[in-house]
Structure formats: structure tokens, C-alpha cells
Z-matrix of the N, CA and C atoms (Angstrom, degrees):
N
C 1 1.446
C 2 1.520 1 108.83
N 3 1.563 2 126.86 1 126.33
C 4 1.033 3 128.76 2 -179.93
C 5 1.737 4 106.22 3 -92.45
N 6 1.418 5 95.28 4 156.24
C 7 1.529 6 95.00 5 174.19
C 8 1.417 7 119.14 6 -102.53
N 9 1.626 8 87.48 7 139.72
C 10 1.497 9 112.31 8 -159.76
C 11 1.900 10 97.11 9 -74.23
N 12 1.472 11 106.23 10 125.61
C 13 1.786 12 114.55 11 -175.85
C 14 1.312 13 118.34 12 -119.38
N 15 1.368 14 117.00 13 -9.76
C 16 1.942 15 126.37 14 167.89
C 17 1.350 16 105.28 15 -131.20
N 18 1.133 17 103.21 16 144.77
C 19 1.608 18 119.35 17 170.57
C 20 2.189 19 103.33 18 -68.67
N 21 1.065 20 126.57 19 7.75
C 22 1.370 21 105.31 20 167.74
C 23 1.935 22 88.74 21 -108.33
N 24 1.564 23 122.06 22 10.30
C 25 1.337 24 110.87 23 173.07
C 26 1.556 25 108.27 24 -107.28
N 27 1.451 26 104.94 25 -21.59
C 28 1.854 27 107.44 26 168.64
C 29 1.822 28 106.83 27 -74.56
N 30 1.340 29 118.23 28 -30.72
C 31 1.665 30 112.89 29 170.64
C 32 1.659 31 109.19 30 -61.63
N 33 1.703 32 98.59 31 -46.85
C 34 1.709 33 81.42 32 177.27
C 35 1.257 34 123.29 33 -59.51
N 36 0.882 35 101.27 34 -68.37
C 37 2.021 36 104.65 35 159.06
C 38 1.465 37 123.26 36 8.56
N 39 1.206 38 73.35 37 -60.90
C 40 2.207 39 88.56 38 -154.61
C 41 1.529 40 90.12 39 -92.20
N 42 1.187 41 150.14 40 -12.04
C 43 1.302 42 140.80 41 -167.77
C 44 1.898 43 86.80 42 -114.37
N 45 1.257 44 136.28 43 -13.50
C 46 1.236 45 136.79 44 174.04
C 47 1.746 46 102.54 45 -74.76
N 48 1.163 47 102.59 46 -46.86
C 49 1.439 48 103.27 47 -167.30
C 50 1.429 49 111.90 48 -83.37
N 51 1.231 50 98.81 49 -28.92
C 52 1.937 51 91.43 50 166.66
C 53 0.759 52 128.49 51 -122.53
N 54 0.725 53 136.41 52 18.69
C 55 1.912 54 135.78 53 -173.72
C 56 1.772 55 91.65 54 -74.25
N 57 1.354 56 100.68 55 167.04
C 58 1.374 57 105.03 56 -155.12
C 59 1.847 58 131.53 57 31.79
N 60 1.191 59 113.56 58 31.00
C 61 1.413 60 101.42 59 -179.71
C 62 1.420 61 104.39 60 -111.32
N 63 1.620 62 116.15 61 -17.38
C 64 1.597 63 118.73 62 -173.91
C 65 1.508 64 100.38 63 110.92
N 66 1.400 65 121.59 64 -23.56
C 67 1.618 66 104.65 65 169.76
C 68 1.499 67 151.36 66 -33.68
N 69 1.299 68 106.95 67 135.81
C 70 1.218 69 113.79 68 165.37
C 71 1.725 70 127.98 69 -131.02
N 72 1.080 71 120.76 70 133.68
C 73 1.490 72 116.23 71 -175.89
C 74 2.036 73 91.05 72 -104.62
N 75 1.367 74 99.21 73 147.00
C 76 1.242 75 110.46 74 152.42
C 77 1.434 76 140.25 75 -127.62
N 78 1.067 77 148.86 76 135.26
C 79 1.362 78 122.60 77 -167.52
C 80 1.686 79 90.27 78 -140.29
N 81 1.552 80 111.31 79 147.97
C 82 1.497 81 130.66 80 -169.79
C 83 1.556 82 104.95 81 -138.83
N 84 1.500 83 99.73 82 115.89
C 85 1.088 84 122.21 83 155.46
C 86 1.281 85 144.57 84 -92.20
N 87 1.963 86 134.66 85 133.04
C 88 0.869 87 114.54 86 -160.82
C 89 1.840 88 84.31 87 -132.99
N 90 1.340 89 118.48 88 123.43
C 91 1.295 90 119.10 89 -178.39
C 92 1.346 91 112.28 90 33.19
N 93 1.492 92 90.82 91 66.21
C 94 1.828 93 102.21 92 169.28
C 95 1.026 94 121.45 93 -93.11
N 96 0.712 95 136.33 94 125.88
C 97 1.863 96 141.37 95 -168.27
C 98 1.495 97 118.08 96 -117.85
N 99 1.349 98 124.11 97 113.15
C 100 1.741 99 121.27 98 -178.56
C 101 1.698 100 92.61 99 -139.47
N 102 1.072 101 100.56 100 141.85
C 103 1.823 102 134.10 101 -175.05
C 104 1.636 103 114.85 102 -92.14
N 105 1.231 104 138.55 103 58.32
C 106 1.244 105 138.48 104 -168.28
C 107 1.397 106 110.78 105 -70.44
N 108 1.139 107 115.10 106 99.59
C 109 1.797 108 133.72 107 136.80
C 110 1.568 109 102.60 108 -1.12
N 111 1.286 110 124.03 109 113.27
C 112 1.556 111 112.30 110 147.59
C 113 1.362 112 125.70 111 -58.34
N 114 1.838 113 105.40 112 -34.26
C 115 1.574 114 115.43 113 -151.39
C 116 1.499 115 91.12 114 -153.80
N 117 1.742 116 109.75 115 157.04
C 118 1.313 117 113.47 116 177.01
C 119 1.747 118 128.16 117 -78.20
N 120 1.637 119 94.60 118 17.44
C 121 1.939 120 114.12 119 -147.20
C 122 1.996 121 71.95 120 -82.53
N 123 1.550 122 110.84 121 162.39
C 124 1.293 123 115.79 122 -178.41
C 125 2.037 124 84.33 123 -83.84
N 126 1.131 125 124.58 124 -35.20
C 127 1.526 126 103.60 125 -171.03
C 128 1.780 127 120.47 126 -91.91
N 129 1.687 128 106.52 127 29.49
C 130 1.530 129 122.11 128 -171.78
C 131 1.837 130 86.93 129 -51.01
N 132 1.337 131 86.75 130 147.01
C 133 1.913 132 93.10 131 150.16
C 134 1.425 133 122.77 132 -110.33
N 135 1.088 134 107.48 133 134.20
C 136 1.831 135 122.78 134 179.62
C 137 0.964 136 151.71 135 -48.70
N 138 1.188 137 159.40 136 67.81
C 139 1.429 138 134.66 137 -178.25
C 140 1.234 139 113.41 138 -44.88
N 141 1.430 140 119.79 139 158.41
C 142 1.091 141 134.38 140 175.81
C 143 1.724 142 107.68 141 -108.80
N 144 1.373 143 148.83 142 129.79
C 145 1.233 144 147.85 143 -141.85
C 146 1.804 145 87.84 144 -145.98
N 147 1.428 146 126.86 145 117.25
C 148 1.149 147 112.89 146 148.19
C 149 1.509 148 120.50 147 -125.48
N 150 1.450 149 111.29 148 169.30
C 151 1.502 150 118.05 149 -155.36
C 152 1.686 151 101.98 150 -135.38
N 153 1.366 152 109.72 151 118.83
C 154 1.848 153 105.40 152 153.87
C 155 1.433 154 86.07 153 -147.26
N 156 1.415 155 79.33 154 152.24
C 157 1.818 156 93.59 155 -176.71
C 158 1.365 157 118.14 156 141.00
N 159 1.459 158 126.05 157 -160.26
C 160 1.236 159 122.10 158 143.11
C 161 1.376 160 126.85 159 -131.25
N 162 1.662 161 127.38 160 153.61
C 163 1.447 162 98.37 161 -166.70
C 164 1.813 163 86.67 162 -131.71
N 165 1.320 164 127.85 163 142.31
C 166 1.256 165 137.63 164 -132.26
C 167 2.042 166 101.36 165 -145.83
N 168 1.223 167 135.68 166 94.25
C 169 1.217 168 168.33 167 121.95
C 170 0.852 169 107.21 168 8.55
N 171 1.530 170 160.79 169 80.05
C 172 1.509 171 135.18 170 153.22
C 173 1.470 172 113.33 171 -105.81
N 174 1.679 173 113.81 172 159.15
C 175 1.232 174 111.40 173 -179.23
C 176 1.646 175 87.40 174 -112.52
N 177 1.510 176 98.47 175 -172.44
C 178 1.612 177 132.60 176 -170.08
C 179 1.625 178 114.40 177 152.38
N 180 1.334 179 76.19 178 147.47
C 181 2.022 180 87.21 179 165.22
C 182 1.689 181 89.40 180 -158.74
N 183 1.727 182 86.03 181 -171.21
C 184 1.442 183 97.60 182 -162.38
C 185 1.484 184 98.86 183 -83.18
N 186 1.339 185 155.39 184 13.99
C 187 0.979 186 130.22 185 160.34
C 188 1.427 187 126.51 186 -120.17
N 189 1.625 188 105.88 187 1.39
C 190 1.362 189 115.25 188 173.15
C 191 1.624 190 85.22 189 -126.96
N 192 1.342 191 135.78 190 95.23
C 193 1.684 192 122.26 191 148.02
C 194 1.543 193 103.61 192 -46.66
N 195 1.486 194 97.48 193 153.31
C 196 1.166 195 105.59 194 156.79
C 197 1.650 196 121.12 195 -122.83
């Protein structure tokens, strides 16, 4: 198993391992707060991103709907 180093390699991942099984991941936030980087420069400026709620994962393809 290699280790997973970008989040478009943790999506493959998680849509590898379930797709067709009926899955769903959910994740709930309550005054979540994350600081997004415009740029990789150490003096980027930020967005600020906040989260309450829940935000909910499903897989499918065309030969297993889910």
C-alpha cells in the first residue's frame, strides 16, 4: 500500500474502495474553521472557509447504482 500524499489521491482511494458497495461516508461539522492558502508562497493570503452542517459522500457508477 502506497501512501496516499494529495487529497485528489485520498478521493481516488475512497471511491476505489467503495464504489459499488452502497456506501456512504458522512462527516459533521460544528464551527469548523480551515484557512485556505491561495498560493504555496510562505506570505499567500487566506481564505477563511467555515463549516456547520453535514457533508455526506456517496458512491455509484453505471453498473452498480447506488
Amino acid at each position: 500500500m502506497s501512501d496516499t500524499r494529495t487529497w485528489p489521491e485520498l478521493a481516488i482511494g475512497l471511491y476505489d474502495k467503495l464504489t459499488g458497495r452502497g456506501a456512504e461516508i458522512s462527516y459533521s461539522f460544528d464551527s469548523f474553521e480551515v484557512h485556505v492558502p491561495s498560493s504555496a508562497s510562505a506570505d499567500a493570503a487566506h481564505a477563511v472557509w467555515k463549516m456547520n452542517g453535514t457533508v455526506k459522500i456517496s458512491t455509484r457508477d453505471k453498473v452498480n447504482p447506488g
